[in-house]
Structure formats: C-alpha cells, structure tokens
C-alpha positions as CSV (number, residue, x, y, z in Angstrom):
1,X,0.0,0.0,0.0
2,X,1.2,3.2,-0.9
3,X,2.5,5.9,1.9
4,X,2.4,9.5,1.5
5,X,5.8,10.5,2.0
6,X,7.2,13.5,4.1
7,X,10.2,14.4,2.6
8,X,11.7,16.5,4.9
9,X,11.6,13.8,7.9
10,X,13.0,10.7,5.2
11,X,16.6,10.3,3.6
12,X,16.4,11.5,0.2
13,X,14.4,14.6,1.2
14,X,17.6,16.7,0.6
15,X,18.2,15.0,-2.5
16,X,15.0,16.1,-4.3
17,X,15.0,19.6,-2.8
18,X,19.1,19.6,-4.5
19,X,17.5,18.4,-7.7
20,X,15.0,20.6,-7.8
21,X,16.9,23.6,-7.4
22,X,19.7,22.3,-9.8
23,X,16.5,22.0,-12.1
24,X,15.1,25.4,-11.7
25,X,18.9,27.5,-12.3
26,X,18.9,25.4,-15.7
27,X,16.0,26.8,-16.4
28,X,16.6,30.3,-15.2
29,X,20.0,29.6,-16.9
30,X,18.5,29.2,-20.3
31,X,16.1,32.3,-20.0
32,X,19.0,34.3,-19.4
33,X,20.8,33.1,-21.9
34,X,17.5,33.4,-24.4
35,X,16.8,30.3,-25.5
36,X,13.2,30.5,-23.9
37,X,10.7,32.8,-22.8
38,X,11.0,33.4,-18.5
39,X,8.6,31.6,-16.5
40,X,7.9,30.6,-12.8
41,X,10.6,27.9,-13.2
42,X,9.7,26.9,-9.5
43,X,6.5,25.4,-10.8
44,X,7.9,23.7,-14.6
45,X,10.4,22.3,-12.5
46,X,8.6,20.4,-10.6
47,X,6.2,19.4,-13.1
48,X,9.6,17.8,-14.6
49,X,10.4,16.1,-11.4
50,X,6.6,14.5,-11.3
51,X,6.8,13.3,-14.8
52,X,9.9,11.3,-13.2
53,X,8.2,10.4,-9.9
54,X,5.3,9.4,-10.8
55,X,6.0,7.2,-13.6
56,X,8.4,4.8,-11.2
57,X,6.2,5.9,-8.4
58,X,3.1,4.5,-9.4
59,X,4.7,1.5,-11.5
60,X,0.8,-0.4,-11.8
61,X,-0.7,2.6,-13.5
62,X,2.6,3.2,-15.6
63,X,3.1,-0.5,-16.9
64,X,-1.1,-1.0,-17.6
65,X,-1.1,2.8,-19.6
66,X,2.4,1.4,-21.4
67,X,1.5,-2.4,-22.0
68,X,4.2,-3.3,-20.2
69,X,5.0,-6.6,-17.5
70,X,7.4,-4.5,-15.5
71,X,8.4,-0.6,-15.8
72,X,11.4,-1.2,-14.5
73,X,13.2,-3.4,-17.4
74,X,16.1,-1.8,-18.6
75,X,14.1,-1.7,-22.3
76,X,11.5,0.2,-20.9
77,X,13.7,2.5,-18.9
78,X,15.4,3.5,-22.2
79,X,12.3,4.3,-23.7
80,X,11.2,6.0,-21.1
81,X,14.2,8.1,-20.6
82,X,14.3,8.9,-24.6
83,X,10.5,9.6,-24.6
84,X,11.2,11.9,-21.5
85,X,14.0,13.7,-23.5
86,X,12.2,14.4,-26.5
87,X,8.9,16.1,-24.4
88,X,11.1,18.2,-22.4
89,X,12.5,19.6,-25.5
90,X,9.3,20.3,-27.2
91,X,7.9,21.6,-24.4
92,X,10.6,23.9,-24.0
93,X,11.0,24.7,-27.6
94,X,14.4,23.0,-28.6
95,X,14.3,21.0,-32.1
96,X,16.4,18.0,-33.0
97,X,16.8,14.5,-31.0
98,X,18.4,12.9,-28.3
C-alpha cells in the first residue's frame, strides 16, 4: 500500500530539494541566456520532477497505460528516458533529437 511521504523527515528529502533547485537554475540559466521565454521555473520544474516520480512511483498505473509486464526493465527504462527527453524539449521549444 502506498504511503504518503514527508520528505523533509525521510533520507532523500535533501536530495530532491538539491534536484529541484539544480532544475530550476537550468532553467533560469537558459532564460538568461535566451533560449526560452521566463517563466515561474519553480512550478515547470517540478512538473519535470513529477513526470519522473510518478511514472516509477506509481509503477501499476505506468506498466497497464504502457502495456508493459514491468516498468522497471532496462528496455522500458530506455524508452522512457528517450521519450522523457524528446517532451522536455518540445515543451521547452528546442528542435532536434536525443
């Protein structure tokens, strides 16, 4: 059964808050530099952590929507990880592929 999770009281909780920040300054990073409109990167960034989380996090609801036996075999992590790649880069207006 799933828990919800307090981040701050579990190891890892500093991880994710590192992440996240390392996440937002490449965003800010990029607005400076031009290459896409500024935005509240706070918030995309951690749309872009949940499109992580969730898919590993909720593995039943990832492997029925994908097909899949198991969401963690390393064919379906690849995929995953390319299909990951390519959104963030539409979304954020890049051409061109991984």
């Amino acid at each position: 059964e799933a828990e919800l999770v307090d981040l701050e009281e579990r190891e890892g909780g500093d991880a994710i808050n590192q992440i996240i920040s390392v996440v937002v300054g490449f965003f800010e990073d990029g607005a400076a530099a031009g290459a896409w409109p500024r935005a509240d990167f706070r918030h995309l960034a951690l749309s872009q952590v949940g499109v992580h989380l969730v898919f590993f996090g909720l593995p039943e609801v990832s492997a029925r929507a994908l097909g899949v036996a198991d969401v963690f075999a390393p064919d379906v992590v690849e995929a995953r990880a390319k299909e990951v790649a390519q959104h963030i880069r539409q979304m954020m207006g890049a051409t061109g592929k991984v």
